[in-house]
Backbone as JSON, one array per atom type, in Angstrom:
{
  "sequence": "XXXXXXXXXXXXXXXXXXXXXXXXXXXXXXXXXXXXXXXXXXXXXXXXXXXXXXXXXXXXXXXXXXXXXXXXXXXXXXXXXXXXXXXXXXXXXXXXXXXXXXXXXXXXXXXXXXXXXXXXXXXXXXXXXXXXXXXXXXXXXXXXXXXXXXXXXXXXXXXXXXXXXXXXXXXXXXXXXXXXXXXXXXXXXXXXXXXXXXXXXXXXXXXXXXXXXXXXXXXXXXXXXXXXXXXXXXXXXXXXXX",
  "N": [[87.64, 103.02, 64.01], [87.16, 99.86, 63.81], [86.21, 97.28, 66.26], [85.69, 94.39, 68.4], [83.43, 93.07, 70.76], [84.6, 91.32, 72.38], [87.48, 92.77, 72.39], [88.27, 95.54, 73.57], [89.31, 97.57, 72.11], [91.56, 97.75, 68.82], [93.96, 98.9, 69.29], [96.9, 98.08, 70.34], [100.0, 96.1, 70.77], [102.03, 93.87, 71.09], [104.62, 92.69, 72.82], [106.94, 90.31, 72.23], [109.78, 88.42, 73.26], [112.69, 87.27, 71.98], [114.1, 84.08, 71.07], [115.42, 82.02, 70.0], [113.0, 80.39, 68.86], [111.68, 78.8, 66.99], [110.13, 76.52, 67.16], [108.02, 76.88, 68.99], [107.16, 79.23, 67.59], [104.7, 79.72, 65.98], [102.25, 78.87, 66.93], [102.18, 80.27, 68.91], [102.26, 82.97, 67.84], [99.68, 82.41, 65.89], [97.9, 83.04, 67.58], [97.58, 85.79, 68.63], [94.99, 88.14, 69.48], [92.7, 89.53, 66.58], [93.97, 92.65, 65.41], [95.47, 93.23, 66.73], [99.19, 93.97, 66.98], [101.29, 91.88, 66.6], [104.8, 92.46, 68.05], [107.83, 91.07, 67.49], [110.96, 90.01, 69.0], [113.85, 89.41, 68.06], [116.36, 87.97, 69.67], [119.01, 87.55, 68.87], [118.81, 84.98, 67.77], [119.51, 81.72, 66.31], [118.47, 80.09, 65.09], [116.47, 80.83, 62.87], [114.39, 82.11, 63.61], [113.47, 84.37, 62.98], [113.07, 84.89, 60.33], [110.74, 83.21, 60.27], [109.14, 84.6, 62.31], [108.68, 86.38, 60.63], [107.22, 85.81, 57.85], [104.83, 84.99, 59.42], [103.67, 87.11, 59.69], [104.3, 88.73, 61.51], [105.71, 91.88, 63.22], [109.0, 92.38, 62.72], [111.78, 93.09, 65.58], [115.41, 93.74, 65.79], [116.82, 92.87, 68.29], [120.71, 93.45, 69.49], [121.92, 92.81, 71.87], [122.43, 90.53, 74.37], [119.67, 89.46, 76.5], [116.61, 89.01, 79.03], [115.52, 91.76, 79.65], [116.74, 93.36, 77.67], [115.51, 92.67, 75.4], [113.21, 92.57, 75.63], [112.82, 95.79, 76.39], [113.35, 97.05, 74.35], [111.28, 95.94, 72.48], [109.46, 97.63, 73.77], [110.38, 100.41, 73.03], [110.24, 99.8, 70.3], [107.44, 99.91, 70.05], [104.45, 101.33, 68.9], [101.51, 101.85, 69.72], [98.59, 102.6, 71.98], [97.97, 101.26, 74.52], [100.42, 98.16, 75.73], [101.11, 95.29, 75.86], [102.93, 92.04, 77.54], [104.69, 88.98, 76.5], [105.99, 85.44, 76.93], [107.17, 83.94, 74.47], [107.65, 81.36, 74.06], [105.7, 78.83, 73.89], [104.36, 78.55, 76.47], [102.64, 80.46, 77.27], [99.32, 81.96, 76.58], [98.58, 84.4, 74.62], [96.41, 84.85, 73.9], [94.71, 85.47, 76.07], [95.28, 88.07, 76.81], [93.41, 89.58, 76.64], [91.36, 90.49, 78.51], [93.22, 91.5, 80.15], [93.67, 94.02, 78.77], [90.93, 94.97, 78.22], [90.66, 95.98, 80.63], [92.57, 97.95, 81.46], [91.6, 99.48, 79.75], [89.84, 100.53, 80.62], [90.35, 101.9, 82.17], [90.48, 101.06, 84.46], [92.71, 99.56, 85.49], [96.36, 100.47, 86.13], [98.65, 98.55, 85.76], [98.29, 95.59, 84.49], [98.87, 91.84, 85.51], [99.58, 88.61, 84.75], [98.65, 85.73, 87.08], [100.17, 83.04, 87.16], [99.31, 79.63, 86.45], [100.03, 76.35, 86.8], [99.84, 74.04, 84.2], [99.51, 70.49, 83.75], [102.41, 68.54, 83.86], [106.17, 69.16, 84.59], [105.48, 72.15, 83.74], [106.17, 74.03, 85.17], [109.1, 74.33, 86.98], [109.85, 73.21, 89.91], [111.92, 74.85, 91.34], [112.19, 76.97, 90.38], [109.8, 78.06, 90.67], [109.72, 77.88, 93.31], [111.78, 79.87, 93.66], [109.82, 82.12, 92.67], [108.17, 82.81, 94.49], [109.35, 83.6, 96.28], [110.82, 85.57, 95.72], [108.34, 87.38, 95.53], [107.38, 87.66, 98.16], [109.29, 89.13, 99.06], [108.76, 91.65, 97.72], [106.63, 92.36, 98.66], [107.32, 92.97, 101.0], [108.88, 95.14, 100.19], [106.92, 96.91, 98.74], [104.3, 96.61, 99.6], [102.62, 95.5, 98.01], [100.3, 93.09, 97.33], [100.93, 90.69, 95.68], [101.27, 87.14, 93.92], [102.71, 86.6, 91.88], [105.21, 87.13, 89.7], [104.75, 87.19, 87.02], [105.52, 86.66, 83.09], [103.06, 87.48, 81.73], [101.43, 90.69, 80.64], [100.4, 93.65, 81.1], [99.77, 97.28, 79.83], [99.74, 100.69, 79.38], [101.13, 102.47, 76.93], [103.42, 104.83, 77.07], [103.48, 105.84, 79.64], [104.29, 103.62, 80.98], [106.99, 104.16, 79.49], [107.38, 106.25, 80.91], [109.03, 105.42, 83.39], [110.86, 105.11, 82.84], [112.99, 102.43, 82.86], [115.98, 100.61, 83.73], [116.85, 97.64, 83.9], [118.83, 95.5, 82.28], [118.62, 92.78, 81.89], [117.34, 89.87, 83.71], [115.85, 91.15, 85.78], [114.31, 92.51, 84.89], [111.61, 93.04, 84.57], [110.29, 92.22, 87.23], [111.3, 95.31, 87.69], [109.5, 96.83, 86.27], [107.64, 96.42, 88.13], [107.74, 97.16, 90.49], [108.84, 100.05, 89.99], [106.24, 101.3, 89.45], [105.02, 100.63, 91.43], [106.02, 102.36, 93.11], [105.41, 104.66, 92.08], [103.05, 104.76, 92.19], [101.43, 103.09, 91.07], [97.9, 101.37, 89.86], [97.9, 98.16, 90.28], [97.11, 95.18, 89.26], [96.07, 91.44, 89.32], [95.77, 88.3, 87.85], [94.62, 85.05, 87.52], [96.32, 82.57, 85.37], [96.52, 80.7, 82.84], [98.99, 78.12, 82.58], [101.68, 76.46, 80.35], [103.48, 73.63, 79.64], [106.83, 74.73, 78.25], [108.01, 75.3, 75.36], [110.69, 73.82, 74.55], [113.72, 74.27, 76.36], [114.54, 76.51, 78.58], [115.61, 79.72, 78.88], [116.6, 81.18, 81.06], [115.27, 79.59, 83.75], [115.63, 77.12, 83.28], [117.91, 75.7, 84.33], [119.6, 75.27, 87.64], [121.09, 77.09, 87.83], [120.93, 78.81, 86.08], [118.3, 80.0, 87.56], [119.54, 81.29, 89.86], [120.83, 82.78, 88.76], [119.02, 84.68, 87.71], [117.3, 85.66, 90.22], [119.36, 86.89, 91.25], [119.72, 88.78, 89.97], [117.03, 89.81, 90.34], [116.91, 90.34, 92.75], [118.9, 93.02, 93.34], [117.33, 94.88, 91.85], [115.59, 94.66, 93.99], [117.19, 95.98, 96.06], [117.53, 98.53, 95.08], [116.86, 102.39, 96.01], [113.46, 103.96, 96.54], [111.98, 105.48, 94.17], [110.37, 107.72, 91.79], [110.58, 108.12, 88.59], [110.32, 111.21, 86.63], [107.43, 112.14, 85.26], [106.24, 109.69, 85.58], [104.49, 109.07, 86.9], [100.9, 107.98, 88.1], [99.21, 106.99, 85.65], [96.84, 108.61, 84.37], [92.77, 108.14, 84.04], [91.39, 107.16, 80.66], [89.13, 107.16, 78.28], [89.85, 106.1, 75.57], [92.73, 104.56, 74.22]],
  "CA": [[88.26, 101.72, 64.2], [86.0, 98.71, 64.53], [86.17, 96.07, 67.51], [84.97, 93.2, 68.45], [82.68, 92.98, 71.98], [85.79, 90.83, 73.18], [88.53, 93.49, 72.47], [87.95, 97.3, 73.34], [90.53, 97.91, 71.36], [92.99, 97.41, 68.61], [95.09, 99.64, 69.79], [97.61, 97.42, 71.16], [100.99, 96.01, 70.63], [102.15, 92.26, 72.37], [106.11, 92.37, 72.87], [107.13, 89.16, 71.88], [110.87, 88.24, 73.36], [112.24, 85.52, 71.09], [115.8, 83.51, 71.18], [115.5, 80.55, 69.32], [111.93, 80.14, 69.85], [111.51, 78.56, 65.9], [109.29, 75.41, 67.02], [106.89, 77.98, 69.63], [106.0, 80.88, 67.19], [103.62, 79.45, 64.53], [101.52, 78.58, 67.73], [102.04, 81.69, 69.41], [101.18, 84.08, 66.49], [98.0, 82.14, 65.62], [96.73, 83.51, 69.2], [97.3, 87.12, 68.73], [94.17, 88.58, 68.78], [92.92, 90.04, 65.59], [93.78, 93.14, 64.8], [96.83, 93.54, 67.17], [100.06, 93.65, 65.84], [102.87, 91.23, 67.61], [106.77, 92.45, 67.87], [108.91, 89.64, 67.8], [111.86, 91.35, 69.02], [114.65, 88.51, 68.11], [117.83, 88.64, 70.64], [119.96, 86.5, 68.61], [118.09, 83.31, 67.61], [119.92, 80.9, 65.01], [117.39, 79.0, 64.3], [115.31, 81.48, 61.41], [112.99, 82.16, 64.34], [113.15, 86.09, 62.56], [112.17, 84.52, 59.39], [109.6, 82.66, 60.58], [108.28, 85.42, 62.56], [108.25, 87.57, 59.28], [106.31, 84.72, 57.27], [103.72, 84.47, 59.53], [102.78, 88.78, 59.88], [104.73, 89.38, 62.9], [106.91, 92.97, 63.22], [110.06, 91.8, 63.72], [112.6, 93.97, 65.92], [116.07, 92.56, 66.33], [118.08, 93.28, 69.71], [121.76, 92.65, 69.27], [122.45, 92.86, 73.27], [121.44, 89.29, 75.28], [118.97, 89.62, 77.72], [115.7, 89.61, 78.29], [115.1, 92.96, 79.86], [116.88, 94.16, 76.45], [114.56, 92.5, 74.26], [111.45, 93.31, 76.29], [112.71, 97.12, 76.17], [113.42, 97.1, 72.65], [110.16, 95.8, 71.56], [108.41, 98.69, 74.29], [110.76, 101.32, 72.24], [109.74, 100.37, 69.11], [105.62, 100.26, 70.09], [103.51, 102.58, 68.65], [100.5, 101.46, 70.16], [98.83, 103.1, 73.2], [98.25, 99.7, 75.44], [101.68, 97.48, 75.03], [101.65, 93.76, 76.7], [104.68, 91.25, 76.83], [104.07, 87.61, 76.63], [106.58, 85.3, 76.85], [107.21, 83.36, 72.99], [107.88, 79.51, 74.22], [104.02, 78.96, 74.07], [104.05, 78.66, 77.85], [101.06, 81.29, 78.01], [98.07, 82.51, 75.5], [98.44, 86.1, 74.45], [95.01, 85.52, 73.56], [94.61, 85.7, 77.57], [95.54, 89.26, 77.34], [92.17, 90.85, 76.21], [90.82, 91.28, 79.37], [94.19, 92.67, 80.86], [93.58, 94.99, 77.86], [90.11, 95.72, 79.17], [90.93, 96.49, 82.31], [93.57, 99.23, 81.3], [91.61, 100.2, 78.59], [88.23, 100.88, 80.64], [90.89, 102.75, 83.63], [90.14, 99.79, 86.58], [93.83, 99.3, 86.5], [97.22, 100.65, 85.13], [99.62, 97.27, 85.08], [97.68, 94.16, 84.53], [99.66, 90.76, 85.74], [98.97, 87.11, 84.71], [99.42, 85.03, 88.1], [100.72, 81.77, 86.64], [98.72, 78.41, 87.57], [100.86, 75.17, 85.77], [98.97, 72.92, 83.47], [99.93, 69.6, 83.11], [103.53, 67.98, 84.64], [106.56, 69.95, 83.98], [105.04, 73.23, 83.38], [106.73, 75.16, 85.98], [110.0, 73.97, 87.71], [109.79, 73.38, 91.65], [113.31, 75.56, 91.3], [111.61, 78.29, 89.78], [108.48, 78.29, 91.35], [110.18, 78.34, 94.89], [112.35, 81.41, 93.51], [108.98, 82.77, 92.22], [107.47, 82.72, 95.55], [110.44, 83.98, 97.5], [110.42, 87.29, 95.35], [106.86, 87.86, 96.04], [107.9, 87.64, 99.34], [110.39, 90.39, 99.27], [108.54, 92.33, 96.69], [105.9, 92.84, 99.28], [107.68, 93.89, 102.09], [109.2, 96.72, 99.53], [106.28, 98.06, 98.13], [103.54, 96.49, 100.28], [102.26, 94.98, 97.15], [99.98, 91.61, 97.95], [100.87, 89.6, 94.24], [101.28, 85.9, 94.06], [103.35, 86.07, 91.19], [105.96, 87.99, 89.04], [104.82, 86.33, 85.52], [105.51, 87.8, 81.71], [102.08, 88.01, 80.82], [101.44, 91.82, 81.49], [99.58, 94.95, 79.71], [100.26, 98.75, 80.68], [100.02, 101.87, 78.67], [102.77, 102.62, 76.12], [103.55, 106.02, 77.69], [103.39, 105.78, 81.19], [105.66, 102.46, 81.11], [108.53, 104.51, 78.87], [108.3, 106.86, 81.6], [108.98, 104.74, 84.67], [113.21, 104.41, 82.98], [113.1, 101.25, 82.97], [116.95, 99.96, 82.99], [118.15, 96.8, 84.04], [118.42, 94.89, 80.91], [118.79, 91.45, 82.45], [115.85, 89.47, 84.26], [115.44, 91.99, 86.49], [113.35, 93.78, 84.0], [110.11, 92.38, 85.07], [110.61, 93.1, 88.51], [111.71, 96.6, 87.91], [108.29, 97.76, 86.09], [105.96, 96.35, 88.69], [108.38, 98.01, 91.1], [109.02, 101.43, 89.76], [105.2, 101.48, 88.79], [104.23, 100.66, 92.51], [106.52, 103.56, 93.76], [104.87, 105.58, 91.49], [101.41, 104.6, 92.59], [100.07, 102.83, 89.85], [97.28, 100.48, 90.36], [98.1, 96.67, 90.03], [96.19, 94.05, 89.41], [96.6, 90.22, 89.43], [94.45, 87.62, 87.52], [94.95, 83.68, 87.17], [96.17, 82.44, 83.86], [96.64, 79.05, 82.84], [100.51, 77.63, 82.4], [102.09, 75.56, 79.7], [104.8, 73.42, 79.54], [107.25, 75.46, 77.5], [108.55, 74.77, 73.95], [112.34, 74.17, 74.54], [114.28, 74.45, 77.08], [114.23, 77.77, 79.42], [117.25, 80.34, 78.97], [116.71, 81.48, 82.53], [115.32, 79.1, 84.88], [116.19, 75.67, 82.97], [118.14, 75.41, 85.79], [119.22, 75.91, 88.87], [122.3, 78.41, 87.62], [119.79, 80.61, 85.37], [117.63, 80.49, 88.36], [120.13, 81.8, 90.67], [121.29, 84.78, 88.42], [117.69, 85.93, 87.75], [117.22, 85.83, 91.86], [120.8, 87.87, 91.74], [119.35, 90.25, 89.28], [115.92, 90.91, 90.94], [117.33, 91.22, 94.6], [119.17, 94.1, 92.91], [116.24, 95.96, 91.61], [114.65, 95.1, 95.11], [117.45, 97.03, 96.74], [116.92, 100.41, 94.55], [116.39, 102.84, 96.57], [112.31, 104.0, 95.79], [111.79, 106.88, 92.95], [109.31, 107.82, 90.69], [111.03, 109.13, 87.26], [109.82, 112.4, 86.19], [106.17, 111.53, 84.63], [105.46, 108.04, 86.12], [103.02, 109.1, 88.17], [99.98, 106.95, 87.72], [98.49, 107.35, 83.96], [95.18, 109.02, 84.23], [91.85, 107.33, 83.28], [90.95, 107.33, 79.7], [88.45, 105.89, 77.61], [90.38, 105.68, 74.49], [93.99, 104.9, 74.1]],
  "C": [[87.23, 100.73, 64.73], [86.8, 97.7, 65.23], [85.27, 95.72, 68.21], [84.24, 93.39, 69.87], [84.05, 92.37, 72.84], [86.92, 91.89, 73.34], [88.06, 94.44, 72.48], [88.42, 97.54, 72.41], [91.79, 97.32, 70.52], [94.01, 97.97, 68.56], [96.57, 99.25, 70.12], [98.5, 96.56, 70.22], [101.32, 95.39, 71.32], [103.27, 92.58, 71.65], [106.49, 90.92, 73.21], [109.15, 88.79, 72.37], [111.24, 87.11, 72.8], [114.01, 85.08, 71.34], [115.44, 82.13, 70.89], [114.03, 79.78, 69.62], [111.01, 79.27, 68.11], [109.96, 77.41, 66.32], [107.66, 76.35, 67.63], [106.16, 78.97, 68.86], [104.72, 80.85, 66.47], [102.16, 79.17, 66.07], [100.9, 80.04, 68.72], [101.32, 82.84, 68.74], [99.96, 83.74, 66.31], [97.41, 82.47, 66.54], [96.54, 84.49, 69.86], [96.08, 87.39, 68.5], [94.24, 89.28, 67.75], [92.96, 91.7, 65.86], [94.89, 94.18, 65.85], [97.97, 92.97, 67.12], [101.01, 93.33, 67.0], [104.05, 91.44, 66.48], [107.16, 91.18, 68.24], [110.03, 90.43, 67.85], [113.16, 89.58, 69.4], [115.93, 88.83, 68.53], [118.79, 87.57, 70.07], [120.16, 85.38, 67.64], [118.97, 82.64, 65.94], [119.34, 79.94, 64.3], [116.18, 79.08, 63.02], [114.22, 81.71, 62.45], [112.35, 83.61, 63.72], [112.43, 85.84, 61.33], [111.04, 83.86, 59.22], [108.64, 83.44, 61.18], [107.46, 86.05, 61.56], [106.86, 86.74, 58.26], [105.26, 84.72, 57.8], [103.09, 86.05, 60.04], [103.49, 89.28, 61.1], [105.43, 91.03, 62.23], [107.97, 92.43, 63.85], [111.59, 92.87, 63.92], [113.86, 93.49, 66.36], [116.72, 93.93, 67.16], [119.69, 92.81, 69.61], [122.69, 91.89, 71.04], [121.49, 91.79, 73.7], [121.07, 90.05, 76.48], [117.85, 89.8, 77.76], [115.15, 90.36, 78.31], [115.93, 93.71, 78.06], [116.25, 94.1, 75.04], [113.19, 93.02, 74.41], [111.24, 95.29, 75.86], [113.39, 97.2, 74.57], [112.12, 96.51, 72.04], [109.33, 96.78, 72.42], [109.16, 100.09, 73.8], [109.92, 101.35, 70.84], [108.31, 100.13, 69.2], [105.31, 101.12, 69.62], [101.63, 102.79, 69.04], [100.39, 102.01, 71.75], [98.7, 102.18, 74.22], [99.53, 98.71, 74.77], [101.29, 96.19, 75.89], [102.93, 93.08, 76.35], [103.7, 90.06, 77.68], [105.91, 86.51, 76.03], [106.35, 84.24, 75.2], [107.82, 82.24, 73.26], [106.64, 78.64, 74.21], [103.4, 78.2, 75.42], [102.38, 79.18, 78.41], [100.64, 81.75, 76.14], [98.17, 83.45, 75.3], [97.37, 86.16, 74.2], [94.4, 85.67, 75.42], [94.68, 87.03, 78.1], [94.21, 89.93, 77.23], [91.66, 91.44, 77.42], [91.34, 91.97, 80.3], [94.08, 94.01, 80.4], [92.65, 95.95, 78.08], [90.23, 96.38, 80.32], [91.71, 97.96, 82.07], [92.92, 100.04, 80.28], [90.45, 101.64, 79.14], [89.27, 102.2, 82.38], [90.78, 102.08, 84.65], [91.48, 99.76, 86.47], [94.87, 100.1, 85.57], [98.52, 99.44, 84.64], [98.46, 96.71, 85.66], [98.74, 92.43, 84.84], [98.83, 89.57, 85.52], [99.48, 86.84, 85.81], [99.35, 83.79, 87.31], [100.04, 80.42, 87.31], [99.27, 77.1, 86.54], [99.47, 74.38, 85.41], [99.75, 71.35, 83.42], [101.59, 69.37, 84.03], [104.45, 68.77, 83.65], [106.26, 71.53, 83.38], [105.94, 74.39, 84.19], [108.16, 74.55, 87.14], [109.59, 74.19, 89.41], [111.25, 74.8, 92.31], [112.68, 76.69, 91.34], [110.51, 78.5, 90.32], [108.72, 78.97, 92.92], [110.72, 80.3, 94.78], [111.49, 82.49, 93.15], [108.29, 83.79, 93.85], [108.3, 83.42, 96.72], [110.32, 85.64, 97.17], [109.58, 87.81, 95.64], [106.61, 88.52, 97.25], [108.45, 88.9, 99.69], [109.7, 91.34, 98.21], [107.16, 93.3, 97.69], [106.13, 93.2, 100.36], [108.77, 95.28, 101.77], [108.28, 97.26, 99.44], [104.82, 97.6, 98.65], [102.41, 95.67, 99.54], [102.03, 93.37, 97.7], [99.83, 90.57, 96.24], [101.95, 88.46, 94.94], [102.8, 85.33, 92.77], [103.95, 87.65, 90.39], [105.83, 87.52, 87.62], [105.22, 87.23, 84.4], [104.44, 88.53, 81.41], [101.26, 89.33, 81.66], [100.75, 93.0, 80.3], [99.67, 96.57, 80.52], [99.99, 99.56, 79.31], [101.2, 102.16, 78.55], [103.73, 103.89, 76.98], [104.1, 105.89, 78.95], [104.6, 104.65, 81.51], [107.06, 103.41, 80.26], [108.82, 105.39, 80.27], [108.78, 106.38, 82.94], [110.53, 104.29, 84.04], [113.58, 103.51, 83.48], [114.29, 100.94, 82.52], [117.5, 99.1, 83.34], [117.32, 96.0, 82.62], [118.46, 93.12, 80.84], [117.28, 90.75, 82.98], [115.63, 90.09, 85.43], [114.27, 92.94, 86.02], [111.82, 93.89, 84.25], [109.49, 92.63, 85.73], [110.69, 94.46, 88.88], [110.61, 97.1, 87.41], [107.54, 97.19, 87.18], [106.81, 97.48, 90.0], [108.64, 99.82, 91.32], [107.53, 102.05, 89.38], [104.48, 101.47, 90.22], [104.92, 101.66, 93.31], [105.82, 104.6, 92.97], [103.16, 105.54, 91.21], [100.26, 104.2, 91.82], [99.2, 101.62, 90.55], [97.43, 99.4, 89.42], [97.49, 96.2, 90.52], [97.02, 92.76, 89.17], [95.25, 89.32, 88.93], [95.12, 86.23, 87.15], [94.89, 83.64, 85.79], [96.96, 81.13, 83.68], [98.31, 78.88, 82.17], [100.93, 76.8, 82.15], [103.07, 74.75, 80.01], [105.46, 73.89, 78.51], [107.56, 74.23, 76.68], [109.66, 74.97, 74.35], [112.62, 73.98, 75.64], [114.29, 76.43, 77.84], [115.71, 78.45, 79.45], [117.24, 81.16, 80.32], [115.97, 80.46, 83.92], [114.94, 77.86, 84.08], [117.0, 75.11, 83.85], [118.28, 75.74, 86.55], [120.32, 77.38, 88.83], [121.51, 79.31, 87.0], [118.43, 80.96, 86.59], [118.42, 81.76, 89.03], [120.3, 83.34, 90.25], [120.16, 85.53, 87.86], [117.19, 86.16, 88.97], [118.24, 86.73, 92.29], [120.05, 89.08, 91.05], [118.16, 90.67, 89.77], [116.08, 91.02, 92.42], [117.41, 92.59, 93.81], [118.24, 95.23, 92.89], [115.44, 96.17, 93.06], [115.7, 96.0, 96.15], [117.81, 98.61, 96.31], [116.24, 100.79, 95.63], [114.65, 103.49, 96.36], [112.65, 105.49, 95.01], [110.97, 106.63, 92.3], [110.34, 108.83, 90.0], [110.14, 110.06, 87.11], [108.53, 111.57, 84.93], [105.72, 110.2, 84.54], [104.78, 107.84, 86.67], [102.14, 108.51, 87.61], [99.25, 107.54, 86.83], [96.69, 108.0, 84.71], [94.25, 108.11, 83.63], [91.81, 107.73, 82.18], [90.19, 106.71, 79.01], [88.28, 105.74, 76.5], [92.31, 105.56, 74.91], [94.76, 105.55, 74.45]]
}
């Protein structure tokens, strides 16, 4: 398999969550790196965002259940790739931003990679959402002792190791619950600045202050799970392939 000096690897598989995301994808797709293959894993969308995915090379996986822990884990079911990332599909963030999360997991320095989120431009990041960003962090580190700045989408892990960490709330808790069940199970997390759009659209969870609230209801939740490591979540071994 040939690759580029920039990408170890095309190994890899970007989970794409989509819900009406028609105007965002043509932008998005053009910024997969080459020669890794984006799921568009469509939860719904009426807008042809599935046909538009398909048109422009995506894999497209549809979810019939809203949410976006059920789209996220429906496009890390159907992976076949041994590094997986998720990036959110409003063209908020760069999936081409992932390569060196990719590196990082690929070369063994880490096992979850995290974008920390830095806004570009006015409007990029709600004061709503930002606060609620910052509050979790908060409480995320007096669970698991964990010193991150941010809970963002843009994220890269080994395919494997993430199925086994039983990952189930299927809501916006989902996010929360792998860095969570991944830091009870002693994986090493990282955190790296990554530059932050103003989204395409409107936001189906923190557009306002009510989709704030019930993704702040749904990741308390996960923060009061008691701790466990699932049977084979223990922290992935180094490797220096796939």
């Amino acid at each position: 398999m040939t690759t580029s000096p920039d990408c170890p690897t095309t190994d890899v598989d970007v989970v794409l969550p989509c819900l009406n995301e028609a105007d965002a994808l043509p932008w998005v797709l053009g910024r997969i790196p080459p020669g890794w293959r984006a799921l568009v894993v469509d939860n719904g969308s009426t807008d042809g965002s599935a046909d538009i995915a398909r048109s422009l090379g995506a894999t497209v996986v549809h979810e019939a259940r809203r949410g976006f822990g059920a789209a996220c884990h429906a496009g890390l079911t159907a992976a076949t790739a041994g590094i997986v990332c998720f990036c959110d599909c409003d063209a908020s963030l760069d999936p081409g931003l992932l390569v060196p999360f990719v590196r990082e997991v690929h070369d063994g320095a880490a096992d979850l990679v995290l974008g920390r989120r830095r806004p570009q431009g006015r409007g990029a990041w709600p004061a709503h959402a930002r606060a609620g960003n910052l509050a979790l962090a908060r409480m995320l580190r007096r669970r698991t002792g964990l010193r991150l700045h941010d809970l963002g989408p843009l994220r890269a892990a080994r395919r494997e190791p993430l199925l086994a960490l039983s990952l189930d709330d299927r809501r916006s808790g989902y996010p929360l619950q792998m860095v969570v069940r991944a830091a009870d199970a002693g994986w090493r997390i990282t955190e790296h600045e990554v530059p932050y759009r103003p989204r395409t659209g409107v936001s189906k969870v923190t557009g306002t202050w009510r989709g704030t609230w019930q993704a702040l209801r749904d990741m308390s939740r996960v923060l009061n799970e008691a701790p466990r490591v699932p049977a084979g979540a223990d922290r992935p071994r180094s490797s220096s392939r796939p």
